[in-house]
C-alpha positions in Angstrom: 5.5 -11.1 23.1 2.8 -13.6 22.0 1.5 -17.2 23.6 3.7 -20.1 23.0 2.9 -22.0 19.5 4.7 -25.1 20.5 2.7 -27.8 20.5 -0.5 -26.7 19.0 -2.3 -28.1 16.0 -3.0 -26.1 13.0 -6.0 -28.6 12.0 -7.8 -27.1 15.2 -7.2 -23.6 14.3 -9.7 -21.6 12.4 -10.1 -22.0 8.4 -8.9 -18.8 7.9 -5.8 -16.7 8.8 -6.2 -13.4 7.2 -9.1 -11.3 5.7 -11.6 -11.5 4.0 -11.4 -8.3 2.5 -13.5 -6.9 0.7 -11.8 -5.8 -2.4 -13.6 -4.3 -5.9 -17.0 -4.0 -5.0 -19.6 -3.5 -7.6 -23.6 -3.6 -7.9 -23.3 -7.1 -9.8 -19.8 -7.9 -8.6 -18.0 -8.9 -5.3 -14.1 -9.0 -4.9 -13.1 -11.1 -1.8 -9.1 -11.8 -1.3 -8.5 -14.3 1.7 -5.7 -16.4 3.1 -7.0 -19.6 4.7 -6.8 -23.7 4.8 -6.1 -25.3 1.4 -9.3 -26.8 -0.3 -11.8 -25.3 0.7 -15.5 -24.4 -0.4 -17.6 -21.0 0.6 -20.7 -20.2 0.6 -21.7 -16.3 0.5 -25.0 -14.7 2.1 -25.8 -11.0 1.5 -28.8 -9.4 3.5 -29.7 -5.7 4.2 -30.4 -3.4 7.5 -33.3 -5.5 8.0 -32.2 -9.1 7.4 -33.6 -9.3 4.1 -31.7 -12.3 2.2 -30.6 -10.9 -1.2 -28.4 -13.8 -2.2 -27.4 -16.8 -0.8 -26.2 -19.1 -2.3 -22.6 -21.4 -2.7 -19.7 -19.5 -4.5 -19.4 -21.3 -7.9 -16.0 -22.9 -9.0 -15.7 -20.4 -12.2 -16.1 -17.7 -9.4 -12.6 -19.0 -7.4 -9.2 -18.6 -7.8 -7.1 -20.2 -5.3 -2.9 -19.5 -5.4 -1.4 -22.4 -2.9 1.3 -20.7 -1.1 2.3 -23.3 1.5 1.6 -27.2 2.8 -1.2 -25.9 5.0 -1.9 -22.3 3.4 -3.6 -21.0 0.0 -4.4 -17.4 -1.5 -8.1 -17.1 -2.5 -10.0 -14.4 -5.2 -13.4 -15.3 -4.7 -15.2 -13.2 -7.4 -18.9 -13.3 -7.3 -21.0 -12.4 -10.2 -24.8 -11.4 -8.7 -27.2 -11.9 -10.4 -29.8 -9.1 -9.5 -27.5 -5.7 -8.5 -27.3 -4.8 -5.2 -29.3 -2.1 -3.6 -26.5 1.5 -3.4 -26.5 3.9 -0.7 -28.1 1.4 2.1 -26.4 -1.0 4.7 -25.5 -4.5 3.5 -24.0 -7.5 5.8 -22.1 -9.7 4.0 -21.8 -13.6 5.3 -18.8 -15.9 4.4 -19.5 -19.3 5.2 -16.4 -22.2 4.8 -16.2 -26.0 5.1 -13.9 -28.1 3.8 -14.3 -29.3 -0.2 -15.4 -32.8 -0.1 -17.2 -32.0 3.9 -20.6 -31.8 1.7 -22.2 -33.3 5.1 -20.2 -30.8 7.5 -22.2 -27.7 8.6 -21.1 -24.4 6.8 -18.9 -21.9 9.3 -19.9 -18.6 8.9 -17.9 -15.8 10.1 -19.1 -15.1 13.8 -17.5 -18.8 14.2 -14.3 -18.4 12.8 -13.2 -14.4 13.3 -15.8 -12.7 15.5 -13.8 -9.6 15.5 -14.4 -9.1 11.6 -17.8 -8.0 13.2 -19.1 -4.7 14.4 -20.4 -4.9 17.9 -24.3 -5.7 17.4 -24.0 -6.3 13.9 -24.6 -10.2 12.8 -22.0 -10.2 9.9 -19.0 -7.5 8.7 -21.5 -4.9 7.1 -20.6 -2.3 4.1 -22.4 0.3 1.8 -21.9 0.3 -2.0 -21.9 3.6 -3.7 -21.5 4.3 -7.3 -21.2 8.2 -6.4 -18.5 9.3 -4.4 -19.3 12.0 -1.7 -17.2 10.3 1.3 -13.8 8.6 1.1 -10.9 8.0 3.1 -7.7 7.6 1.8 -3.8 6.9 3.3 -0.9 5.5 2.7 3.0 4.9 4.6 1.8 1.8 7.4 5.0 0.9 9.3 4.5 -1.4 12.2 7.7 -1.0 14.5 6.8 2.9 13.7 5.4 4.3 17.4 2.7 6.5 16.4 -0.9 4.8 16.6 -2.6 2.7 13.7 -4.4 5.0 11.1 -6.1 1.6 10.1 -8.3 1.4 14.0 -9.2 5.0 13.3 -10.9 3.9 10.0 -12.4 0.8 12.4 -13.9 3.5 14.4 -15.3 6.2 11.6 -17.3 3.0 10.2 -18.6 2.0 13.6 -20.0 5.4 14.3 -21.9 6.1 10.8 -25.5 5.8 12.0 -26.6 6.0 8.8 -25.2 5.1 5.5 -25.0 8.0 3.8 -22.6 9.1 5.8 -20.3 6.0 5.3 -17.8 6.0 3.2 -17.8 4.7 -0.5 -13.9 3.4 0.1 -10.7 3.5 1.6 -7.8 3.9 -0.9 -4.4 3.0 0.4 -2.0 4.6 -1.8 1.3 3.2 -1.2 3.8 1.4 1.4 1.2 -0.5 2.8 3.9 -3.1 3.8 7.7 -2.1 4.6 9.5 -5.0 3.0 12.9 -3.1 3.3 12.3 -1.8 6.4 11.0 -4.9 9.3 11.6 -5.0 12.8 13.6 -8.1 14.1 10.6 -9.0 16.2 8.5 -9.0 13.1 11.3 -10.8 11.0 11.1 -13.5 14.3 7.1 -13.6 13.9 7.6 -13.7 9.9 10.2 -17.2 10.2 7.1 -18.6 12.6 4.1 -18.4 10.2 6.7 -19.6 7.6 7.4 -22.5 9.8 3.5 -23.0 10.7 1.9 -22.7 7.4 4.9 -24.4 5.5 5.5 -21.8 3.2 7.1 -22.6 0.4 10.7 -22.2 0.1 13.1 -21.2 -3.0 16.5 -21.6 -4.2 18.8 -18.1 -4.1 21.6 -17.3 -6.8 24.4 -14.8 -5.7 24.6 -14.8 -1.7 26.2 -16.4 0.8 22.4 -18.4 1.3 21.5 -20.7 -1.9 18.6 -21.6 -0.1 15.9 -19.5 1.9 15.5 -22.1 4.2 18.9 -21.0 5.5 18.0 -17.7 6.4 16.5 -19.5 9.7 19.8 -19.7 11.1 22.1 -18.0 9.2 24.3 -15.7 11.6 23.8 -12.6 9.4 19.5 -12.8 9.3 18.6 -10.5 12.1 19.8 -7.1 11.4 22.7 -8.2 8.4 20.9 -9.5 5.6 22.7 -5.9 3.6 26.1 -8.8 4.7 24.7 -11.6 2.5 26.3 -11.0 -0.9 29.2 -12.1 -1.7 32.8 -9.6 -1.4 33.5 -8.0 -4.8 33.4 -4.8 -6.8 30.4 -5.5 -8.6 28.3 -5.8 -4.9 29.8 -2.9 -3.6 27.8 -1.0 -6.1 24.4 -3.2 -5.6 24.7 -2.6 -1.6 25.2 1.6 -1.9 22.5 1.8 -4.8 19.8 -1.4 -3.5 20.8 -2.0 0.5 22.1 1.4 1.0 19.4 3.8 -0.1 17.3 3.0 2.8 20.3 5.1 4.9 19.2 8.6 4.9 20.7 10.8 7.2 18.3 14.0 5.7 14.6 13.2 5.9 14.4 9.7 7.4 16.3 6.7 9.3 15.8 2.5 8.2 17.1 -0.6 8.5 18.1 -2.6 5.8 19.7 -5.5 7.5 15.8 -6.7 8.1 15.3 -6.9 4.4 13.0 -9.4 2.8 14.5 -11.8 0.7 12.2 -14.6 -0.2 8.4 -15.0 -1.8 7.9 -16.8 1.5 9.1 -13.6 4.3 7.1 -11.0 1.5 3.8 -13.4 1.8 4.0 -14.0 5.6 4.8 -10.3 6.4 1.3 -9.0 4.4 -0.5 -11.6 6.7 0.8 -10.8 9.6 0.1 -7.0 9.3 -3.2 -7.6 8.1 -4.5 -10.1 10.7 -4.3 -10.8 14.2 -4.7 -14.9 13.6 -1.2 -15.8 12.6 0.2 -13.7 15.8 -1.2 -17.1 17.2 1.8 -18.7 15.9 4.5 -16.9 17.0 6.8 -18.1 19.8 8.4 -15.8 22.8 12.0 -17.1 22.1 13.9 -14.9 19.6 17.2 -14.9 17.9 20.4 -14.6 19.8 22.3 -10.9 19.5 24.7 -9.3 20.8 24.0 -6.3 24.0 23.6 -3.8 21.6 21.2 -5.8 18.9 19.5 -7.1 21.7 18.3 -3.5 23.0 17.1 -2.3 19.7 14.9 -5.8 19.3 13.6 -4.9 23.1 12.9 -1.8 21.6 10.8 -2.6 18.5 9.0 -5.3 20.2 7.4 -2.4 22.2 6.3 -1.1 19.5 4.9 -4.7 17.6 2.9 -5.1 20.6 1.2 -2.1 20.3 0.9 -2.8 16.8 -0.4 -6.5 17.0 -2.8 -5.3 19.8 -4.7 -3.3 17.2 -5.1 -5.8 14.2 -8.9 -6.7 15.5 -9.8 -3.5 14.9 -7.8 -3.0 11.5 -9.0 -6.5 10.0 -12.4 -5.0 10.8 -11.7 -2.3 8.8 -10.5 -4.3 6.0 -13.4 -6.2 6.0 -16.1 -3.3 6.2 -15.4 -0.9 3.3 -14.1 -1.5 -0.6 -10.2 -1.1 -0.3 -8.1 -0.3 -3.1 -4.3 -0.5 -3.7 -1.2 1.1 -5.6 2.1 0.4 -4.7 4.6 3.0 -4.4 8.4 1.8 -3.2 8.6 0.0 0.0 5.9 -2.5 -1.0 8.8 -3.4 -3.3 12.3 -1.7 -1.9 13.3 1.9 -0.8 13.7 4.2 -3.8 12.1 1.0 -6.6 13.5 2.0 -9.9 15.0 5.7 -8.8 17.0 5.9 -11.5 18.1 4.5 -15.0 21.4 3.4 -13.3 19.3 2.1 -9.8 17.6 -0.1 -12.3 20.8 -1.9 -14.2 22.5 -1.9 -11.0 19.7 -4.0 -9.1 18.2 -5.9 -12.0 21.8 -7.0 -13.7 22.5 -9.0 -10.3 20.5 -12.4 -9.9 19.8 -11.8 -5.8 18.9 -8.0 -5.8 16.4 -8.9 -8.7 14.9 -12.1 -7.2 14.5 -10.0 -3.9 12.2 -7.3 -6.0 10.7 -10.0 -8.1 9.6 -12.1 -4.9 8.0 -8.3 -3.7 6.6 -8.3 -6.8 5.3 -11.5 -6.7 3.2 -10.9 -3.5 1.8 -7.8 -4.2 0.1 -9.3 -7.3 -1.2 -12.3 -5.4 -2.0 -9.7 -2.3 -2.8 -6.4 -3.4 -3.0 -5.8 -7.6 -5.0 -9.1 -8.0 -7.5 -7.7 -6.0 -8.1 -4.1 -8.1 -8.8 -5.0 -11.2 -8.3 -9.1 -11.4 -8.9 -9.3 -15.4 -6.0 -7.1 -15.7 -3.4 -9.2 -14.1 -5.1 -12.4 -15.0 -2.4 -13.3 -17.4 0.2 -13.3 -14.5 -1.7 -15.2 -12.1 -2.3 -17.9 -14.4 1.8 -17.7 -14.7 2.0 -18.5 -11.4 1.0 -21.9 -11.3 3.8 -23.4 -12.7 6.1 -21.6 -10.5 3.5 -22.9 -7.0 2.9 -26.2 -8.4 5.8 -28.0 -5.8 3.4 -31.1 -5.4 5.4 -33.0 -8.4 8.9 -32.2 -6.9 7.5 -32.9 -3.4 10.3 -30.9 -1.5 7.9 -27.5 -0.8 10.2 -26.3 -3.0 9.5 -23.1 -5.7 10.5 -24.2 -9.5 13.2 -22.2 -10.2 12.8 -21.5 -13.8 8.9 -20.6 -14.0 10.3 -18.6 -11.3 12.4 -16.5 -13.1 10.3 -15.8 -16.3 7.4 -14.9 -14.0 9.9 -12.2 -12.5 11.2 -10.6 -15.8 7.5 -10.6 -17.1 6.5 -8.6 -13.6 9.5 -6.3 -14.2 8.0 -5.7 -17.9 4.0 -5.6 -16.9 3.0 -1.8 -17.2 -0.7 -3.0 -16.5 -0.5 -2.4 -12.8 -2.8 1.1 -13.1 -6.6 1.1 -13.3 -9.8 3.2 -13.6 -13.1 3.2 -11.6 -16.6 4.0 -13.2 -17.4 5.8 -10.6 -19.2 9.2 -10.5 -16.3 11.1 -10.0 -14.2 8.3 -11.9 -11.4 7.7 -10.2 -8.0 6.9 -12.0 -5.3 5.2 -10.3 -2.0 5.9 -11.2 1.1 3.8 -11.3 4.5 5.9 -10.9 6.7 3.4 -10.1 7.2 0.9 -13.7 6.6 3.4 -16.1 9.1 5.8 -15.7 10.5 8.7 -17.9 14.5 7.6 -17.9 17.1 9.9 -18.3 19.4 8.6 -21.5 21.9 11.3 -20.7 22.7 10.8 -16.9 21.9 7.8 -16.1 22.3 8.6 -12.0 19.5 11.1 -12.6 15.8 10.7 -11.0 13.7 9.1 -13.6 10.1 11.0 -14.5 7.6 9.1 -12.7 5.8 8.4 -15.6 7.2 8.4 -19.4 5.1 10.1 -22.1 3.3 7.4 -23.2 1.8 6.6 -19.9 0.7 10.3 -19.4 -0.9 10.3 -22.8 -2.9 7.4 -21.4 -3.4 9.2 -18.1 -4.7 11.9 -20.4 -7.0 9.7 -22.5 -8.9 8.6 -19.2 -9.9 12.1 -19.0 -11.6 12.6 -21.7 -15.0 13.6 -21.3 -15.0 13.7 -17.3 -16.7 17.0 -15.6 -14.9 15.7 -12.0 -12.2 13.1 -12.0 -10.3 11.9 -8.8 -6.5 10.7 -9.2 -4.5 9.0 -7.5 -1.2 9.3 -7.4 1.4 8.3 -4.9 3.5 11.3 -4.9 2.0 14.2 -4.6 2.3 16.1 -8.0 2.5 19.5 -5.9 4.1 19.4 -2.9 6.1 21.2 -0.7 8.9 23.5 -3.2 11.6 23.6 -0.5 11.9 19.7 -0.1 11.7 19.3 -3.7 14.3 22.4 -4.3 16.7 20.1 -1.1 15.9 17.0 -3.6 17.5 18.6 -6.5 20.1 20.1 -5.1 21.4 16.7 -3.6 21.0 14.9 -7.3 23.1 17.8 -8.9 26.1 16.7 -6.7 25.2 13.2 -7.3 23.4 11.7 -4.4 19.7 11.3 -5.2 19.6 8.2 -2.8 20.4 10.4 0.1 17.4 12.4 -0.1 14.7 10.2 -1.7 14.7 12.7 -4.8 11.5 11.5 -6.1 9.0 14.2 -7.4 6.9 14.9 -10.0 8.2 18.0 -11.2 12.2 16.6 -10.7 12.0 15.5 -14.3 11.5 18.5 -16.8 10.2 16.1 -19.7 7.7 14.5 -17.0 7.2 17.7 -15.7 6.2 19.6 -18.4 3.5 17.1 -20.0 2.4 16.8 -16.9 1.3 20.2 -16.7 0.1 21.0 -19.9 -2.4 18.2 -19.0 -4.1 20.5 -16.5 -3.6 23.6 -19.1 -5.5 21.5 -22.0 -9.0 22.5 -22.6 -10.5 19.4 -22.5 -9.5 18.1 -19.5 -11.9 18.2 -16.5 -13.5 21.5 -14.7 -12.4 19.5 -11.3 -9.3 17.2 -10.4 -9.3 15.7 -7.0 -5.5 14.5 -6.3 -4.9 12.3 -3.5 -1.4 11.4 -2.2 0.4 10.0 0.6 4.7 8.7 0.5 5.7 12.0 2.8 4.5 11.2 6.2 3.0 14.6 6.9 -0.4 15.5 5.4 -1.3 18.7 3.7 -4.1 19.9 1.6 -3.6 22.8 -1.5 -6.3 24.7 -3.7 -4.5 25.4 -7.2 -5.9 27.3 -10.4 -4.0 28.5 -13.4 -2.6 32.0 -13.3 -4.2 33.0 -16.6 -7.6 30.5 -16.3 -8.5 31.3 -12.5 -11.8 29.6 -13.0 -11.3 25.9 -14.6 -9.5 23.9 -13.8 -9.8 23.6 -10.6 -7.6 21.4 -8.7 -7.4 20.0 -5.4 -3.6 18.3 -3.9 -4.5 16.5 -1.0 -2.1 14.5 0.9 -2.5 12.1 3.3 0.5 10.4 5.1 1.2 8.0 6.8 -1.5 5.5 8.4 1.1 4.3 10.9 4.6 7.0 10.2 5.0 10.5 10.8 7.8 12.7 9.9 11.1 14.2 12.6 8.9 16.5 14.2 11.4 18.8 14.7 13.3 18.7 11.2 9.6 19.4 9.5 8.8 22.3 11.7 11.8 24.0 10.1 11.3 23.1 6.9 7.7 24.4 7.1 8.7 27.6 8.2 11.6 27.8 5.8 9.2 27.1 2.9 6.6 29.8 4.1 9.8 32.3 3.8 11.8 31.8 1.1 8.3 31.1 -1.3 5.9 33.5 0.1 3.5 34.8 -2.5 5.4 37.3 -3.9 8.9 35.5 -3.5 11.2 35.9 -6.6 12.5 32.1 -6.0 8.5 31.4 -7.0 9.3 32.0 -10.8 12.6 29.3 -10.7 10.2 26.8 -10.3 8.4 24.7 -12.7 5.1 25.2 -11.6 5.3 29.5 -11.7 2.0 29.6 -13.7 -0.1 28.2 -11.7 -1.3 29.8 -8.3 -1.4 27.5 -5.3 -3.4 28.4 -2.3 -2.4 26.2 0.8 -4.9 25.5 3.3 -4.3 25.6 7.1 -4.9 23.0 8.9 -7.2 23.7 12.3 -5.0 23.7 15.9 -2.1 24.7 13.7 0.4 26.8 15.4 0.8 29.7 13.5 1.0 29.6 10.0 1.8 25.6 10.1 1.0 24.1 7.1 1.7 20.6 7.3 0.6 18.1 10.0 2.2 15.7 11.3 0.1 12.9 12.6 -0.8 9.4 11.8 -4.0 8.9 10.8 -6.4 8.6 7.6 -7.7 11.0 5.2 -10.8 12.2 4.9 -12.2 13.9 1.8 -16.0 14.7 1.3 -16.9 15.6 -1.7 -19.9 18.0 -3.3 -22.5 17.0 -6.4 -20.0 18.5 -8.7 -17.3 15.8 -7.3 -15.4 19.1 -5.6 -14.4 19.0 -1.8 -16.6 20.4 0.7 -14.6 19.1 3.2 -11.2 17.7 3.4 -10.0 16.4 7.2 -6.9 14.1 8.4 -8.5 11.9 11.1 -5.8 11.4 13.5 -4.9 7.8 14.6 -5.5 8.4 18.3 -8.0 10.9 18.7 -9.0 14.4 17.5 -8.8 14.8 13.8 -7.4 18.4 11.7 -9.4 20.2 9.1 -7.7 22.0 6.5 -9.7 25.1 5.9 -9.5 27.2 2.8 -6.9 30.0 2.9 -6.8 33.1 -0.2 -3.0 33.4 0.7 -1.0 32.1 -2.4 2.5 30.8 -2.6 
C-alpha cells in the first residue's frame, strides 16, 4: 500500500508535513495553517504575474501561533499583517520559506524545495487571486476517503490550473461540512493513522470508561480494527450510549457506515486531518496491517483499493488547498454521526466520560485544524486554553494533562462562537447548525431545531442592510420534501437515528422563524444559500407566493466532494418526489414551506425530469453584479461537469 517507513529518519524528511493552506485571506491580512517540524522560523515572499516583490520579509513572532501536537510535530497559524494591501483581481504567488529557529546561518527553504507539488506546473510558487467581490466560487462538502467515487478536491486542482486569467478564478472554495469522517475510517486508514502517530509522536491521553485507560493501547488492543463500538464496558447505561452514539451511524434507509473504526483519541482525530490533507505523511506508513479474521481481512483488501486511489490524488488536492482562500464549517461527522440530534442524543453521550472525551478530542482538532483558521480572534480564547492541556514537557511522558483536558472539553461543548461573517461584497455569513440547537423540552427523542431563536435572531441581525447576502448553511434549508416527509415519519414512531432526521423545517419553532426571516421586509432582495450533507447536488429558484419579486432566493446544494448517494434508491425517490408534490399536488399545502413557490432547476444530461445529480464533484456558482447567479454548475470529480438550468415549473 505505501513504501516501507522502517528505518528512515524523520530529521531528513521535509520541514513540513501538511499544507500550507491558505486560509482567511485579506488585502492587509494572510491566514496560513501548517503542520510541520517543531521550532521553526518562516519567512514569507509575495510577488505578482510578473515577479514584482510586494513583500518579503521574515514572519514576526507576534504574527505566529504554534500548538505542539507531538515530540516531532507542531500546528502553526501564521497570521501576517501587510503593511501596504495587496493588489485584488490579479495573480499573486505566494513564497513560504522555513529553517530552523536558532539556524540564523542556514539558508531559508522555500517551497519548490520542500513540497514541489504545492506548485502549478510553470508557476515558481503556489499562486492565488484575492477578491473582495465575489463573482466565482466553488463550494462542497461530504469528503470520504475509502468512498469509490473520484476526489472533488483534484477537480478544484484542475479549475485553478486552467484560469488563464484571473478574473475568472475563483474568489474561494467553501467546504461546508464532513470534511473528515471521524466516525466513519477505513481500517487501512486507521493502520496509516497508528503510523503518523507512531512517527510524529503524537501525544497520547488517559481514557475514563472503556475497556482502554490509555490510548496508547488502542495499538494492540484486539477490538481496534473494526470493534472500537466493543470498547465500553457491559452495562445498561452503555447499552443506551452504543444505540444513541455508536449505533446511529447504522442506517439501513439512506446510507451504510462503520462505527467500529471510530476515532477515539486527540491523537487519531489530528493524524486523520493530516493524512487526508497531504500526501507527505503517506511516507510513513508501513505495508504490514493488523491481523483479522477471513471475513475482516476482505473488507480491509477492499478499502485499501479505494485509499490508494485516494492517496494517489493528494498532490493535486494539497495543491488545491494551497491555491485559493478555503473556508470551513463543520456539520456532523467532523465530530460524530448525527452530533447533537436530539435533546436526549445529547445527555446520553455527554453524561458518559468516554463518549464525551471522543467528541471533545473531535472538537479539539477541528479548532486547531479547521475553526482556528476562519476567523482566529474568535476562537483565540480557546487556543490559548490549549496550552495547558499540550504543555507534556514538565510531565515528560508525551502524555495530555488530564484535567486542562477536561475543562477545555466542557468549554468547547459550551462555545456558540463557531459561526462567522465575511465583508465581502456579497457578504457571506456562515452558519453553525450544529451547537446551537432549538431543543425540544417536551420529547426529548425529538430532532432538535438546528438553530434556537436566539441564534436566528443573530443570523437575522447580519442581514441588516445587505442588498445580496450569500449563506451558508450545512443543511440545506429547502430540500427535497419527500426525504424530509420519510424523516418525519421515522421520528413519529421513534427512530430519528435511523434516518438521519435532520432538517431545517423538522422543527416547527425553528421552522417558522426561519421563514418569516425571508418574509421580513428588510432582509435582502437576494439570498444565495449554499449547502452540501446529502451527497447528491441540486439547485432551486424560490420566491414568496404573495411577493413574487423580492426576495429572491437561491438553494444550491452541492454534495459530496468525495460521496455520492445509492444510485438506485435516489432515482426512486426523485421520481417519487416529482409525483406525489407536483405543482399542483394537495400534499404541497401539508408542508411548512406552502407559501412559498419553489422552482427546481434541471440539471443538463438529466434523464428525464431528474432533478438531483448524483456525482462527486464541487460546486460552482457564478454570480452577477447584483450578487445573483448567472450560472450555477456541479463540476464533476472525473470529468464533464452538470449545469442546472432554470425551469418555470413549480413544486
Amino acid at each position: 500500500m505505501a513504501e516501507q517507513a522502517r528505518g528512515f529518519d524523520l530529521h531528513e524528511q521535509v520541514p513540513v508535513y501538511a499544507g500550507p493552506i491558505l486560509r482567511r485571506a485579506e488585502p492587509r491580512r494572510l491566514c496560513l495553517w501548517l503542520a510541520a517540524k517543531p521550532d521553526l522560523t518562516f519567512r514569507l515572499r509575495v510577488t505578482d504575474a510578473k515577479q514584482h516583490c510586494l513583500t518579503d520579509r521574515a514572519v514576526m513572532a507576534k504574527e505566529i501561533t504554534e500548538i505542539p501536537i507531538g515530540a516531532h510535530a507542531t500546528l502553526w497559524l501564521l497570521e501576517i499583517i501587510l503593511s501596504e494591501p495587496l493588489p485584488e483581481a490579479c495573480f499573486l504567488h505566494y513564497d513560504l520559506g522555513v529553517r530552523d529557529r536558532n539556524g540564523t546561518d542556514t539558508p531559508w527553504q522555500f517551497t519548490r524545495q520542500w513540497a514541489p507539488h504545492l506548485c502549478q506546473p510553470g508557476q515558481p510558487a503556489p499562486r492565488f487571486v484575492l477578491k473582495t467581490t465575489i463573482d466565482r466560487l466553488l463550494h462542497g462538502s461530504c469528503r470520504r476517503p475509502h468512498h469509490p467515487a473520484a476526489d472533488g478536491l483534484c477537480r478544484v486542482d484542475r479549475e485553478l490550473a486552467s484560469a488563464q486569467d484571473a478574473s475568472g478564478y475563483p474568489a474561494l472554495l467553501m467546504l461546508s461540512g464532513d470534511q473528515v469522517y471521524a466516525d466513519d475510517v477505513a481500517g487501512p486508514m486507521l493502520h496509516a493513522i497508528q503510523c503518523v502517530i507512531r512517527t510524529l509522536g503524537l501525544f497520547q491521553e488517559e481514557i475514563e470508561g472503556a475497556d482502554v485507560n490509555h490510548s496508547e493501547q488502542l495499538f494492540s488492543h484486539q477490538k481496534s480494527f473494526y470493534r472500537r463500538d466493543e470498547l465500553l464496558p457491559q452495562s445498561h447505561s452503555s447499552e443506551a450510549l452504543v444505540e444513541k452514539f455508536f449505533g446511529g451511524v447504522r442506517k439501513p434507509v439512506f446510507t451504510t457506515a462503520s462505527a467500529g473504526n471510530h476515532l477515539i483519541s486527540f491523537a487519531e482525530v489530528i493524524a486523520m486531518y493530516l493524512l487526508v490533507w497531504s500526501p507527505v505523511p503517506w511516507r510513513w506508513v508501513t505495508d504490514d496491517g493488523p491481523q483479522l479474521d477471513d471475513s475482516l481481512q476482505h473488507r480491509y483488501q477492499q478499502e485499501a483499493e479505494h485509499i490508494r486511489h485516494f492517496r494517489d490524488g493528494l498532490e493535486s488536492a494539497a495543491r488545491a488547498l494551497a491555491s485559493v482562500p478555503v473556508y470551513m464549517i463543520f456539520d456532523d461527522h467532523d465530530i460524530t454521526d448525527d452530533w447533537n440530534l436530539s435533546a436526549l442524543w445529547e445527555s446520553t453521550a455527554y453524561e458518559h466520560p468516554f463518549s464525551r472525551r471522543i467528541i471533545g478530542n473531535a472538537l479539539m482538532a477541528y479548532l486547531v485544524c479547521q475553526g482556528w483558521g476562519n476567523a482566529p480572534e474568535r476562537v483565540e480564547p480557546l487556543i490559548r486554553k490549549l496550552h495547558p492541556v499540550l504543555d507534556v514537557e514538565r510531565r515528560g511522558d508525551g502524555v495530555l494533562n488530564r484535567q486542562p483536558q477536561d475543562q477545555l472539553i466542557t468549554e468547547l461543548l459550551a462555545f456558540n462562537n463557531w459561526h462567522y461573517t465575511l465583508s465581502t461584497v456579497p457578504k457571506i455569513v456562515v452558519l453553525d447548525t450544529r451547537t446551537r440547537r432549538w431543543r425540544s423540552e417536551i420529547t426529548r427523542s425529538r430532532p432538535s431545531g438546528l438553530m434556537d431563536w436566539e441564534a436566528l435572531t443573530d443570523f437575522q441581525h447580519e442581514l441588516l442592510d445587505q442588498h445580496s447576502v450569500i449563506v451558508v448553511s450545512p443543511a440545506p434549508m429547502f430540500g427535497v420534501k419527500l426525504i424530509e416527509v420519510i424523516q418525519k415519519v421515522f421520528t413519529w414512531f421513534g427512530r430519528p437515528l435511523t434516518v438521519d432526521a435532520e432538517n431545517w423545517m423538522a422543527h416547527r419553532g425553528a421552522a417558522n422563524v426561519l421563514l418569516n426571516i425571508f418574509r421580513y421586509s428588510g432582509t435582502p432582495d437576494n439570498f444565495v444559500i449554499l449547502s452540501g450533507d446529502v451527497h447528491y447536488s441540486f439547485a432551486y429558484d424560490i420566491r414568496l407566493r404573495h411577493h413574487p419579486e423580492t426576495p429572491r432566493i437561491w438553494q444550491i446544494t452541492s454534495s459530496g466532494i468525495r460521496n455520492e448517494f445509492p444510485d438506485r434508491l435516489l432515482d426512486w425517490l426523485d421520481r417519487l418526489n416529482r409525483w406525489l408534490y407536483a405543482a399542483r399536488s394537495p400534499l404541497n399545502w401539508f408542508t411548512k414551506r406552502r407559501r412559498m413557490r419553489i422552482y427546481p432547476r434541471l440539471p443538463s444530461g438529466r434523464s428525464h425530469g431528474e432533478r438531483l445529480w448524483n456525482r462527486s464533484g464541487i460546486g460552482e456558482v457564478r454570480l452577477d453584479s447584483e450578487g445573483a447567479p448567472r450560472e450555477i454548475r456541479q463540476l464533476n470529480a472525473d470529468t464533464g461537469e452538470t449545469r442546472f438550468e432554470a425551469a418555470r415549473t413549480r413544486v
